[in-house]
Backbone of each chain as ProteinMPNN parsed JSONL, in Angstrom:
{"seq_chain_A": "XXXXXXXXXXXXXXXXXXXXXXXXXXXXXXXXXXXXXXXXXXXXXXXXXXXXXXXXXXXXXXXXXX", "coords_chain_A": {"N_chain_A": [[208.932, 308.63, -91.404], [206.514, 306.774, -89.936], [205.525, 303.253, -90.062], [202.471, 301.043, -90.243], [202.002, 298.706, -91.227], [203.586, 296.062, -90.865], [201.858, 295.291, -88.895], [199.587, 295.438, -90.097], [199.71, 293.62, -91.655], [200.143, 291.29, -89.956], [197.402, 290.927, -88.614], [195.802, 290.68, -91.377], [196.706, 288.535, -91.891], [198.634, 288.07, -94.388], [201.581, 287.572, -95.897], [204.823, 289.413, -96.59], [205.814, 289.218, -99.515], [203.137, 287.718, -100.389], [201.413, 290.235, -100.193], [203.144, 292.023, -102.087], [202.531, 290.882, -104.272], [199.887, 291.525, -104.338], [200.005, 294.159, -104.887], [201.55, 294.758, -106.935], [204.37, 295.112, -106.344], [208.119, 294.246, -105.114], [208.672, 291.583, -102.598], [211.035, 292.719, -101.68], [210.366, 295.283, -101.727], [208.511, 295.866, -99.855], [209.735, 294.865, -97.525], [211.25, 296.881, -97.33], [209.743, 299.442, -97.189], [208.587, 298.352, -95.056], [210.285, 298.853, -93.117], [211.248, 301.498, -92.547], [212.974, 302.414, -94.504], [212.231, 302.864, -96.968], [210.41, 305.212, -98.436], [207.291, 304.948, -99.605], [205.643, 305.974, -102.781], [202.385, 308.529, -103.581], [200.508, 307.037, -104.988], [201.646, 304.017, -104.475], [201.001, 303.691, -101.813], [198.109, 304.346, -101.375], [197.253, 302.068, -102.484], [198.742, 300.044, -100.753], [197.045, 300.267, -98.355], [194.275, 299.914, -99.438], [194.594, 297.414, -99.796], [193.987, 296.752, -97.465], [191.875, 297.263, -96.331], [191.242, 299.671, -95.84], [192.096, 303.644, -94.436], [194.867, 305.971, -95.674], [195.619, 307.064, -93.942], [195.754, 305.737, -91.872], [197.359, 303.819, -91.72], [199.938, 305.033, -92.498], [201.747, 307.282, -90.848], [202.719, 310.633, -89.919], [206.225, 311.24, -88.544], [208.181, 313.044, -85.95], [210.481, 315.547, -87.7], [210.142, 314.856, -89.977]], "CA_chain_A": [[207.506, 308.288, -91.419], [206.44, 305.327, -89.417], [203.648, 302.733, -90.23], [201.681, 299.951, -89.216], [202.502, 297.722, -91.948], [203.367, 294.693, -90.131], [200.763, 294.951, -87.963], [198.211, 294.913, -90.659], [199.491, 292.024, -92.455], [199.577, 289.834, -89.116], [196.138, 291.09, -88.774], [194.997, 289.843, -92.38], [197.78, 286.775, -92.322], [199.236, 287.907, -94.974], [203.07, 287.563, -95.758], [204.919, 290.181, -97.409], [205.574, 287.991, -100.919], [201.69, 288.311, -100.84], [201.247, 291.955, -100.194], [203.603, 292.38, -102.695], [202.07, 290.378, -105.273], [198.502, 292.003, -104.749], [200.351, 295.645, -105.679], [202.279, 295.071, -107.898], [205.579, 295.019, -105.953], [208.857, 293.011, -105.125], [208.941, 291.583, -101.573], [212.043, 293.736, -100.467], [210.072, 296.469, -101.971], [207.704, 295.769, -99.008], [210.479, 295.067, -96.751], [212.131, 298.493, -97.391], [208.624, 300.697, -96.695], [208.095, 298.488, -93.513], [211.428, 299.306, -92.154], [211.532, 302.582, -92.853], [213.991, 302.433, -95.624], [211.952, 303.754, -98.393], [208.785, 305.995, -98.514], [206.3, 304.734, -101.055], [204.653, 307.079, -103.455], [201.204, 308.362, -103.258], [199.698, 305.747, -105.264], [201.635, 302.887, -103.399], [200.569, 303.87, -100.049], [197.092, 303.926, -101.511], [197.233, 300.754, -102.686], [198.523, 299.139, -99.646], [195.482, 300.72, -97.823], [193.276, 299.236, -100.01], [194.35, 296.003, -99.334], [193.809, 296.207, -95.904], [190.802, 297.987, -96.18], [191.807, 301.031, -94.235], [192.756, 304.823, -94.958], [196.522, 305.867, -95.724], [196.37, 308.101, -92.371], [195.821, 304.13, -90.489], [198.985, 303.138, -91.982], [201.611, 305.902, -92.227], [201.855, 308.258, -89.569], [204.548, 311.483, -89.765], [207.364, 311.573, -87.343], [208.845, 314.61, -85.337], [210.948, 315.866, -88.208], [209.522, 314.693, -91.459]], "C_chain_A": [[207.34, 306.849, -90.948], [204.785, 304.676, -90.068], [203.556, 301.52, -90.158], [201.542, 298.63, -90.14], [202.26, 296.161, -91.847], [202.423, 294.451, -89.309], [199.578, 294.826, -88.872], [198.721, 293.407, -91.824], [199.598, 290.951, -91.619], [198.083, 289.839, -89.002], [194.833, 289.89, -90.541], [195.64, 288.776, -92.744], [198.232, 287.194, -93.437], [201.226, 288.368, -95.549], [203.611, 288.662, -96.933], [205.295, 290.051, -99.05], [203.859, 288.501, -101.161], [201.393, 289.567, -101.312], [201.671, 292.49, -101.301], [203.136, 292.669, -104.001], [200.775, 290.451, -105.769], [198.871, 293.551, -104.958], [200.779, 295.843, -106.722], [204.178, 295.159, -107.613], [206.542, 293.856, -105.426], [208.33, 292.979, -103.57], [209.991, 292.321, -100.697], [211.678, 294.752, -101.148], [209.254, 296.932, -100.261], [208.568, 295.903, -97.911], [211.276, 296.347, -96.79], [211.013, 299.435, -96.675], [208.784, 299.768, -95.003], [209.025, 298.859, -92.806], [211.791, 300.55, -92.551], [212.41, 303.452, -94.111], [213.865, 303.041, -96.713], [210.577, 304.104, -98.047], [208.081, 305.79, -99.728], [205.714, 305.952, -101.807], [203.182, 306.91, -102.727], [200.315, 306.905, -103.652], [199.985, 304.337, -104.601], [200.647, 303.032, -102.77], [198.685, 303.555, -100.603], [196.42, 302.404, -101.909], [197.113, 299.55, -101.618], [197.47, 299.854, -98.533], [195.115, 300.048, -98.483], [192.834, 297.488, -100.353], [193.672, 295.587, -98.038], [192.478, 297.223, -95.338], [190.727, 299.432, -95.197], [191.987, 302.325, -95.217], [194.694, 304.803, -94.87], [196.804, 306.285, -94.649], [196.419, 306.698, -91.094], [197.0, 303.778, -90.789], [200.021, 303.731, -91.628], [200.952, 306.892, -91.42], [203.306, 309.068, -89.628], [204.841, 311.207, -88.564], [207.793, 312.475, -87.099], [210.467, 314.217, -86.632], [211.09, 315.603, -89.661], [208.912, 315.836, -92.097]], "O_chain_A": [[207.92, 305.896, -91.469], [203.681, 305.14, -90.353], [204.567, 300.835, -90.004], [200.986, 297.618, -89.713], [201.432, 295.377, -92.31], [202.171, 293.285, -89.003], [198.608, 294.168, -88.494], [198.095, 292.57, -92.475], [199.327, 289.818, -92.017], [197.485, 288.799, -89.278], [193.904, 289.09, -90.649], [195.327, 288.09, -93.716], [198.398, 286.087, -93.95], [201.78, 289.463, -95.439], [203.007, 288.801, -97.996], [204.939, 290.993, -99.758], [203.468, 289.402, -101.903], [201.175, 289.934, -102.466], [200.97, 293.373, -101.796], [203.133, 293.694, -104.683], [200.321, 289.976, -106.81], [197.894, 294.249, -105.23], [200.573, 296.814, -107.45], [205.031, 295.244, -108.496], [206.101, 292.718, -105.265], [207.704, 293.942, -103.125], [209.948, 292.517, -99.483], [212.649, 295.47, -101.386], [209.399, 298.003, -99.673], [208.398, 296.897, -97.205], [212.039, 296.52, -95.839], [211.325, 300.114, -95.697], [209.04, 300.378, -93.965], [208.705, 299.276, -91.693], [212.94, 300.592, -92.989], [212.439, 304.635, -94.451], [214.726, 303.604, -97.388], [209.771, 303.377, -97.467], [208.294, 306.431, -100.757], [205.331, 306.909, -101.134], [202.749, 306.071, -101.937], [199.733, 306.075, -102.953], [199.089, 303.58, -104.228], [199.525, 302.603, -103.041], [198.104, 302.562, -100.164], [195.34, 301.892, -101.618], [196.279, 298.661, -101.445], [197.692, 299.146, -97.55], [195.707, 298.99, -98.271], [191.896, 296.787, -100.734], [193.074, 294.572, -97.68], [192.274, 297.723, -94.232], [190.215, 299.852, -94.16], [192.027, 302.228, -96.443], [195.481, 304.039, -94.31], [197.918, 306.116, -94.153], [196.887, 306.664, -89.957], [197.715, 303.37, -89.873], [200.869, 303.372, -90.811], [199.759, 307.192, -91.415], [204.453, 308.639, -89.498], [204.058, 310.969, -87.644], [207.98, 313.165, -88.102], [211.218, 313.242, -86.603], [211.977, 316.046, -90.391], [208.434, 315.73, -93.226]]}, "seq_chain_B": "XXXXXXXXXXXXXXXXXXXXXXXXXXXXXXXXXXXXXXXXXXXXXXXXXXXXXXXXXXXXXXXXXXXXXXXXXXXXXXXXXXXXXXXXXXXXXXXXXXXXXXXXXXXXXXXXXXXXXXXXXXXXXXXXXXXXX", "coords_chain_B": {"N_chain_B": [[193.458, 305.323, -110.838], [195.489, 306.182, -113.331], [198.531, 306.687, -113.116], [201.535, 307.701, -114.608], [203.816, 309.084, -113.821], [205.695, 307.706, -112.343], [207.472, 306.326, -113.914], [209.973, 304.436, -115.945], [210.771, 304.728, -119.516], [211.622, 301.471, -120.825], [213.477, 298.4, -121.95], [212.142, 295.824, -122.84], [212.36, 292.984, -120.616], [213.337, 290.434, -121.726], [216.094, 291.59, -123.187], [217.635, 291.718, -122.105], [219.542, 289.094, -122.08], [219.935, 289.447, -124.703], [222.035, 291.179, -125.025], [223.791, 290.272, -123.316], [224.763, 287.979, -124.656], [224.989, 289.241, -126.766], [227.499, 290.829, -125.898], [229.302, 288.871, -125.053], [229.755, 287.522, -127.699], [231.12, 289.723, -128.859], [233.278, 289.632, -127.692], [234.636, 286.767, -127.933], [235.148, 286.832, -130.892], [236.432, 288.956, -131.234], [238.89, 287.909, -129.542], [239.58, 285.944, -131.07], [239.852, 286.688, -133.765], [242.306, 288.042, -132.789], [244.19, 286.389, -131.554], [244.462, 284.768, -134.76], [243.306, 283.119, -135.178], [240.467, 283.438, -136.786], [240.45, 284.38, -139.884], [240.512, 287.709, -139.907], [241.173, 290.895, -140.294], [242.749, 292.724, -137.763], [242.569, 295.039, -137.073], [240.036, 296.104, -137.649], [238.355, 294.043, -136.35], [238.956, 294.875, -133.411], [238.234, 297.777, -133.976], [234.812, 296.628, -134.078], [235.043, 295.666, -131.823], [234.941, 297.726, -130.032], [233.109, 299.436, -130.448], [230.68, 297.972, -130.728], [230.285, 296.476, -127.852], [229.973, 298.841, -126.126], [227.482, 299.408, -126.656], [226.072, 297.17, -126.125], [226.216, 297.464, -123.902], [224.938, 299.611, -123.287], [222.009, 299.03, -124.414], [221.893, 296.813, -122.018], [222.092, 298.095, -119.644], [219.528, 299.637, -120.286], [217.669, 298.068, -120.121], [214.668, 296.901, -118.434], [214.652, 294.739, -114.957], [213.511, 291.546, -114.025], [211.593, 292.445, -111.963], [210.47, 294.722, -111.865], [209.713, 298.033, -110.171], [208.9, 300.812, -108.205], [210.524, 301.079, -106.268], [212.689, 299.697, -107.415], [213.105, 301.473, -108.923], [214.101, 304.14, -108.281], [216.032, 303.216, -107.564], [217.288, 302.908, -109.426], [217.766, 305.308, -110.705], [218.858, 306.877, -109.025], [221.579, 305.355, -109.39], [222.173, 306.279, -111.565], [222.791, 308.802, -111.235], [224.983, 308.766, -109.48], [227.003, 308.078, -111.314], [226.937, 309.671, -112.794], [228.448, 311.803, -111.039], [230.653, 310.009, -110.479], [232.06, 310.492, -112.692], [232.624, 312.503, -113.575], [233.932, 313.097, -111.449], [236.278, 311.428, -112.198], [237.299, 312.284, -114.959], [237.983, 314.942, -113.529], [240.264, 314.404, -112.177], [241.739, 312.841, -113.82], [242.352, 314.903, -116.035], [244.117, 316.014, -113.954], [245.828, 314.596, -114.157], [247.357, 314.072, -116.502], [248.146, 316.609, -116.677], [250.29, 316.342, -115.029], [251.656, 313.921, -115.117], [252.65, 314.164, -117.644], [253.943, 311.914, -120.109], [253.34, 309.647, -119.162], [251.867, 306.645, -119.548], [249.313, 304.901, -118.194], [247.608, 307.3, -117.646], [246.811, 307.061, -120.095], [243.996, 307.044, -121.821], [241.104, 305.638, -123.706], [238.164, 306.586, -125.221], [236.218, 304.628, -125.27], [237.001, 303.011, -123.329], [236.633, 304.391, -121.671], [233.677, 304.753, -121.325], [232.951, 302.1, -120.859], [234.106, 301.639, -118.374], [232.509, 304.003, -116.676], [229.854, 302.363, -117.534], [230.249, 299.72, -116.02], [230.438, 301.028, -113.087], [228.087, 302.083, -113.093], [226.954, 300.003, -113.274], [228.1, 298.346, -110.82], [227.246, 300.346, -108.679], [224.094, 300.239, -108.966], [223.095, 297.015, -108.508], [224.561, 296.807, -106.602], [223.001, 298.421, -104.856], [220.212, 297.572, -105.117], [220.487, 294.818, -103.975], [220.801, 295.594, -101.293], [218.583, 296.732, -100.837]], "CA_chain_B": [[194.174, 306.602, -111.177], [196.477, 305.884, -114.612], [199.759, 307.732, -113.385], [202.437, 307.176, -115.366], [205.292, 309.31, -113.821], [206.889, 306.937, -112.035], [207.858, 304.99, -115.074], [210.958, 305.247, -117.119], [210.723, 303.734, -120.659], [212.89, 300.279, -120.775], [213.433, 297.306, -123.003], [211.866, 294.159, -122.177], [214.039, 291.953, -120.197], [214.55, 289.57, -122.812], [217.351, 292.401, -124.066], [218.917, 291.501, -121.273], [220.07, 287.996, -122.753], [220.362, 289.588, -125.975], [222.913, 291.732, -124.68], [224.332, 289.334, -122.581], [224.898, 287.408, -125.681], [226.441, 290.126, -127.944], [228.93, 290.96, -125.722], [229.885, 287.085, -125.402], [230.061, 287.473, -129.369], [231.849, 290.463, -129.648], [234.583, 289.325, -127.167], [235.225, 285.574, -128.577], [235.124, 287.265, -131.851], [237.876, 289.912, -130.992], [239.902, 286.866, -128.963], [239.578, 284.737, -132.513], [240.731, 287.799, -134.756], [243.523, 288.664, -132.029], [244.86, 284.523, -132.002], [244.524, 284.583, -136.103], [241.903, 281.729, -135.545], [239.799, 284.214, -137.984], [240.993, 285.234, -140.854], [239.852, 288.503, -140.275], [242.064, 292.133, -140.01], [242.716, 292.825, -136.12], [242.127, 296.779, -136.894], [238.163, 295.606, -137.834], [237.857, 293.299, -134.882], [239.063, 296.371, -132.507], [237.015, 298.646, -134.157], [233.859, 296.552, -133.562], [234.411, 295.974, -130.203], [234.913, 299.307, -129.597], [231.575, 300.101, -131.185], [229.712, 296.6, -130.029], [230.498, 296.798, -126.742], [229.425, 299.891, -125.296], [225.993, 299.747, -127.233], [225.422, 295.89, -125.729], [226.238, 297.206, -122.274], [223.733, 300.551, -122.994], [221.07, 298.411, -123.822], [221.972, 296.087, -121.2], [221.396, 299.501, -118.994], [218.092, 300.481, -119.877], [216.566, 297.003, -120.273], [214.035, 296.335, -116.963], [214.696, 293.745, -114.241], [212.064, 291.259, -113.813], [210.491, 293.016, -110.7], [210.622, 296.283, -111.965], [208.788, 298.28, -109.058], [208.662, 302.369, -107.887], [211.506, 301.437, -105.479], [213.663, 299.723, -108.741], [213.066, 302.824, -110.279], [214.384, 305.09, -107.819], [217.911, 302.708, -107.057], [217.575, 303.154, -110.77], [217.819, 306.911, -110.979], [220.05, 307.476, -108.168], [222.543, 304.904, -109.693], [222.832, 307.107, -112.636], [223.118, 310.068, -110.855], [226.214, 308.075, -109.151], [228.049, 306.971, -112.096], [227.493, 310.831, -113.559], [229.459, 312.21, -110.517], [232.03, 309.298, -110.897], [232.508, 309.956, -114.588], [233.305, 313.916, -113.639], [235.17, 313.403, -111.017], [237.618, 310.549, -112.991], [237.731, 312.977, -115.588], [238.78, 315.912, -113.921], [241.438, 314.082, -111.881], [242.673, 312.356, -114.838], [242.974, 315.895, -116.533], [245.281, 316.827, -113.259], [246.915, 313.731, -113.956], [247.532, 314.037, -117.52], [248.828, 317.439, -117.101], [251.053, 316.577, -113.828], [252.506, 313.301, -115.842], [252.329, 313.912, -119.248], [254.224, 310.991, -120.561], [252.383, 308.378, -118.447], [251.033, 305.786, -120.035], [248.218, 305.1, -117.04], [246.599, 308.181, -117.738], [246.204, 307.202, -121.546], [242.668, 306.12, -121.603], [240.191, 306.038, -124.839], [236.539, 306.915, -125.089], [235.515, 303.37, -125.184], [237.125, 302.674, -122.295], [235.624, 305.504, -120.294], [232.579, 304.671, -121.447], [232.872, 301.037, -120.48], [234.25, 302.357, -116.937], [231.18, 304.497, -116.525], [228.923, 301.468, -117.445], [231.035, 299.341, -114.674], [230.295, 301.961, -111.944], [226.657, 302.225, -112.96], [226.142, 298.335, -112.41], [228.213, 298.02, -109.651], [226.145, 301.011, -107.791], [222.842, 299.904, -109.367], [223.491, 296.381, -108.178], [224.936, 296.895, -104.789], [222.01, 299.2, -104.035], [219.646, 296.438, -105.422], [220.621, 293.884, -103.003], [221.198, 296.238, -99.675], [217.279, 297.613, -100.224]], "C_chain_B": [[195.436, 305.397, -112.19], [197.412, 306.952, -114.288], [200.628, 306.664, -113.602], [204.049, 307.975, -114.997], [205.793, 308.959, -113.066], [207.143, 305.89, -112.902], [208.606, 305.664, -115.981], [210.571, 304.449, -118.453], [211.937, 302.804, -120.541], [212.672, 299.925, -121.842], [212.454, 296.161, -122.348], [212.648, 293.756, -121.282], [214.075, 291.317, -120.485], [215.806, 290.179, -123.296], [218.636, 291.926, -123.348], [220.04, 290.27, -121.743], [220.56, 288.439, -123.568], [221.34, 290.311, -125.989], [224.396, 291.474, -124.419], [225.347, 289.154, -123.718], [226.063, 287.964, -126.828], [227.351, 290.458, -127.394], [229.764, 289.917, -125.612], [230.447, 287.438, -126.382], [231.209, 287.79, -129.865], [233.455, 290.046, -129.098], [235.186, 288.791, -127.715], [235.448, 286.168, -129.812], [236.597, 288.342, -132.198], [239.391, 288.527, -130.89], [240.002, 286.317, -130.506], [240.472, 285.496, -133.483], [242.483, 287.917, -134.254], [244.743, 287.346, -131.971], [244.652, 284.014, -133.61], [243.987, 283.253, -136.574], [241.324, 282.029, -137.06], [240.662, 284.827, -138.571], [240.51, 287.038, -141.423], [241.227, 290.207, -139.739], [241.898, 292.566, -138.968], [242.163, 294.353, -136.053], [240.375, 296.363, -136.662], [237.725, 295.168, -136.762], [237.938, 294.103, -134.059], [237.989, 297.45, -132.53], [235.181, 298.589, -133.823], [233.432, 295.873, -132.221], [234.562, 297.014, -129.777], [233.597, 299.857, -129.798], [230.293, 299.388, -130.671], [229.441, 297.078, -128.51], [230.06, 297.776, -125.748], [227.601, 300.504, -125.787], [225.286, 298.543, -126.533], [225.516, 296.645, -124.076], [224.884, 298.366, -122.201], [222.441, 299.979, -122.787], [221.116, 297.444, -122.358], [221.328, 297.236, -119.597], [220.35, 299.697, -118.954], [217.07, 299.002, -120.311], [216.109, 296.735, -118.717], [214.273, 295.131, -116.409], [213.658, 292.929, -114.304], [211.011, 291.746, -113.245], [211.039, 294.18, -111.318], [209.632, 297.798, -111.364], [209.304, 300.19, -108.942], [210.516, 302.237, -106.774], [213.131, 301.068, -106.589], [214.174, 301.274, -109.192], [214.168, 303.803, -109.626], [215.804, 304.531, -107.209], [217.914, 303.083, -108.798], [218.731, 304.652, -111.214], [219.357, 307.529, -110.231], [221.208, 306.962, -108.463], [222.884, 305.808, -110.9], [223.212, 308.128, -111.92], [224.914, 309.704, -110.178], [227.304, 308.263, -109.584], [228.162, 308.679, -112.577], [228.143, 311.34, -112.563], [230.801, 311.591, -110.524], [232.388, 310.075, -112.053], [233.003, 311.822, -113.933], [234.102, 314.016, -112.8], [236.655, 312.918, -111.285], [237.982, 311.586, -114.041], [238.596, 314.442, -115.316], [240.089, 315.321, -113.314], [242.213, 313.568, -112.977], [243.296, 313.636, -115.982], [243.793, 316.417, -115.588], [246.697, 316.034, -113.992], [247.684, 313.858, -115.348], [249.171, 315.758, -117.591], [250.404, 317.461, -115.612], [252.681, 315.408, -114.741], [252.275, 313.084, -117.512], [252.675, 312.485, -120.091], [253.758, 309.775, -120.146], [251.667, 307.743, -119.013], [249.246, 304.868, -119.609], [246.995, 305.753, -117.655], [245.729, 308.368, -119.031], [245.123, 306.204, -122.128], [241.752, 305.832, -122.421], [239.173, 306.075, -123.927], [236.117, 305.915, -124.57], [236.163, 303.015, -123.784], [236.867, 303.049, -121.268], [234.74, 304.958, -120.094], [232.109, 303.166, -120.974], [233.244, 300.982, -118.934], [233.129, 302.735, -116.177], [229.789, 303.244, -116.411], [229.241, 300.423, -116.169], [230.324, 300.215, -113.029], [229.011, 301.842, -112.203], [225.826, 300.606, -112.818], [226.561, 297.973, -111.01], [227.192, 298.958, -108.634], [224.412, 300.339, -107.696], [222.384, 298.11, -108.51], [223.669, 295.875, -106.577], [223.944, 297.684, -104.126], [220.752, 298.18, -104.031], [219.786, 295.419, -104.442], [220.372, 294.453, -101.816], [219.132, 297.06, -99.676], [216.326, 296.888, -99.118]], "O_chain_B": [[195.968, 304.33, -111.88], [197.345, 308.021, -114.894], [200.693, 305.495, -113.225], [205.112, 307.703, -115.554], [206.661, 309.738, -112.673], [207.029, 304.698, -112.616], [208.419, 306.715, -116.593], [209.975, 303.391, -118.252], [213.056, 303.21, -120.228], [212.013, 300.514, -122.698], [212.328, 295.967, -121.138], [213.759, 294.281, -121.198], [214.94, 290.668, -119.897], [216.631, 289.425, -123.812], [219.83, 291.784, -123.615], [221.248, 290.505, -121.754], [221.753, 288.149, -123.663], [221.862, 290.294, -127.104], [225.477, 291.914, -124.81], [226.39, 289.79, -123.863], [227.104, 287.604, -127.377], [228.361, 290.532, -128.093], [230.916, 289.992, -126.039], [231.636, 287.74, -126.284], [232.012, 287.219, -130.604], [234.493, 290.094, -129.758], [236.188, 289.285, -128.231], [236.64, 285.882, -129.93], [237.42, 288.372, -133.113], [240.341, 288.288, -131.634], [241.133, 286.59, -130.908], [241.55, 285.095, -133.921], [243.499, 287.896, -134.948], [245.923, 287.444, -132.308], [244.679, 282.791, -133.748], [244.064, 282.588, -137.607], [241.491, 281.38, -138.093], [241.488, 285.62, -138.119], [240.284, 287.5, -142.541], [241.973, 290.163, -138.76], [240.749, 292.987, -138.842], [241.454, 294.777, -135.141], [239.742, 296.381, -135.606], [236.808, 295.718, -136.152], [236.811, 294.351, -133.632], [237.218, 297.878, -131.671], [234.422, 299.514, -133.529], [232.35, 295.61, -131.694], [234.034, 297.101, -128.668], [233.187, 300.812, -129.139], [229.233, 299.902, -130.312], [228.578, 297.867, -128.124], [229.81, 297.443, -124.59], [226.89, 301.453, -125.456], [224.085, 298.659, -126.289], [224.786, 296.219, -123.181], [223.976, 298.226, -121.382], [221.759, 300.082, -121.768], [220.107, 297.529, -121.658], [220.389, 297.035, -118.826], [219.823, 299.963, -117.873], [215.918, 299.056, -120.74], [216.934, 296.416, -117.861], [214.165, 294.203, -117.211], [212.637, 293.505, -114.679], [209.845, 291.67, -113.632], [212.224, 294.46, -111.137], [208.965, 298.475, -112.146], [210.114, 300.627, -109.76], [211.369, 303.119, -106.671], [214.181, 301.709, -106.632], [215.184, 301.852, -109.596], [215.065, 304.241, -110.346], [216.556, 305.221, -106.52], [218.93, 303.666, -109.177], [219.833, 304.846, -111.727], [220.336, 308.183, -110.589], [222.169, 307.627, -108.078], [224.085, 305.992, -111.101], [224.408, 308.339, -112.124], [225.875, 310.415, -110.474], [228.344, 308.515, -108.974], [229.302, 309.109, -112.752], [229.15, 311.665, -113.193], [231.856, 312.224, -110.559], [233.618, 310.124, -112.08], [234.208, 311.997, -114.116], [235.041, 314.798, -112.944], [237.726, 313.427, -110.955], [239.19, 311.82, -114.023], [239.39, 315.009, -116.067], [241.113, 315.692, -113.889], [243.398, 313.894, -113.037], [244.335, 313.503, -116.629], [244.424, 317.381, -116.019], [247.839, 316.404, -114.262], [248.894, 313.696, -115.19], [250.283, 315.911, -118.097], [251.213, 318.365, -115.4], [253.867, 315.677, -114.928], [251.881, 312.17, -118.237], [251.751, 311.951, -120.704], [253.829, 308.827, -120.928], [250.534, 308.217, -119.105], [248.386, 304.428, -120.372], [245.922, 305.279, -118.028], [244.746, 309.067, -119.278], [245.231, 305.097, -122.657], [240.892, 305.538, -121.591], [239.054, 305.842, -122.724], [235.607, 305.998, -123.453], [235.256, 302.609, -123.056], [236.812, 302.476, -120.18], [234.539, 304.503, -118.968], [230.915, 303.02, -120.714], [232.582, 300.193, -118.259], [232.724, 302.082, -115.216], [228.961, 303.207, -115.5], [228.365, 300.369, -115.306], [229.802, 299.613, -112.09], [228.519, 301.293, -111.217], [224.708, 300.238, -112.457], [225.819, 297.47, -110.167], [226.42, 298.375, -107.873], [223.755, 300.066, -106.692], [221.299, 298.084, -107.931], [223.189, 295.045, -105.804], [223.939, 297.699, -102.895], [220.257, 297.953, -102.926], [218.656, 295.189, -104.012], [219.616, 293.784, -101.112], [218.616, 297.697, -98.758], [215.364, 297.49, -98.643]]}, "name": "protein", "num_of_chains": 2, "seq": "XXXXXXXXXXXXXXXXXXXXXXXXXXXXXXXXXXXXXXXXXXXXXXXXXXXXXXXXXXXXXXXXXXXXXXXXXXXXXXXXXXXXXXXXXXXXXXXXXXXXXXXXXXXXXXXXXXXXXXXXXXXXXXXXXXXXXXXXXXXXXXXXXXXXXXXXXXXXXXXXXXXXXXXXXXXXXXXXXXXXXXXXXXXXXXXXXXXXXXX"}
């Protein structure tokens, strides 16, 4: 599952330490979802949407074989 | 939304110190008995690190990290799942081994020392997955 992650926190400037720290999560929690490494739960993913004012389908996007 | 099943029950992580701490205790405490520092009967001192020991490392186990997060949780989980395939597969090899060299001193292992084995394997996994996320 890919997603747009980094592109919305250059968008709102904010660093992933931040992001983290307005979910509730560590920074290499953040660094794991943006690199593919770990798939957040539902409620994450909603979360980080809701920082960035967006839906979850703007962020994550399936991949051919997910 | 109040969901609650991604959450295991922990300790605090003050336990963690307190843990820390008692196994410090129970060690120097053994070492003191075992060098007749303490005037205390070496069977007793044995006995309660045998008993100490694998209860300071349990809690030490289920007490939460500081960041204790959905992705914690789940190096959490999978590190147990880890340490329970270690722990069956040391056991059955050590039952080949037992019955291949019977007299072997190697293969003659107590509980407590399994069980302190097992806790070993479930920090080093827990740990090494912890850093590499």
């Amino acid at each position: 599952m890919k997603n747009t992650i980094k592109v919305q926190r250059a968008i709102k400037n904010l660093t992933q330490e931040e992001l983290g720290n307005r979910i509730g999560v560590s920074r290499q929690t953040i660094n794991s979802i943006e690199n593919n490494r770990y798939t957040p739960s539902t409620v994450l993913a909603l979360k980080i949407a809701n920082v960035f004012d967006t839906s979850v389908n703007e962020i994550f996007e399936l991949e051919e074989g997910d | 939304m109040a969901t609650k099943q991604n959450e295991l029950r922990l300790l605090p992580f003050a336990f963690k110190k307190i843990a820390i701490g008692a196994i410090l205790l129970i060690g120097l405490f053994l070492l003191l008995a075992l060098s007749n520092i303490l005037p205390v009967n070496k069977d007793v001192a044995k006995t309660i690190f045998k008993i100490g020991v694998p209860l300071a490392l349990l809690v030490l186990t289920l007490t939460r990290n500081k960041v204790e997060d959905e992705l914690t949780l789940h190096i959490r989980v999978k590190a147990f799942a880890y340490t329970f395939v270690f722990g069956v597969i040391f056991v059955t090899l050590r039952t080949i081994a037992d019955t291949l060299f019977p007299d072997d001193s190697i293969t003659k292992m107590g509980l407590t020392d399994f069980l302190v084995l097992m806790f070993v394997d479930y920090f080093i996994n827990f740990y090494y997955m912890l850093r590499r996320r």
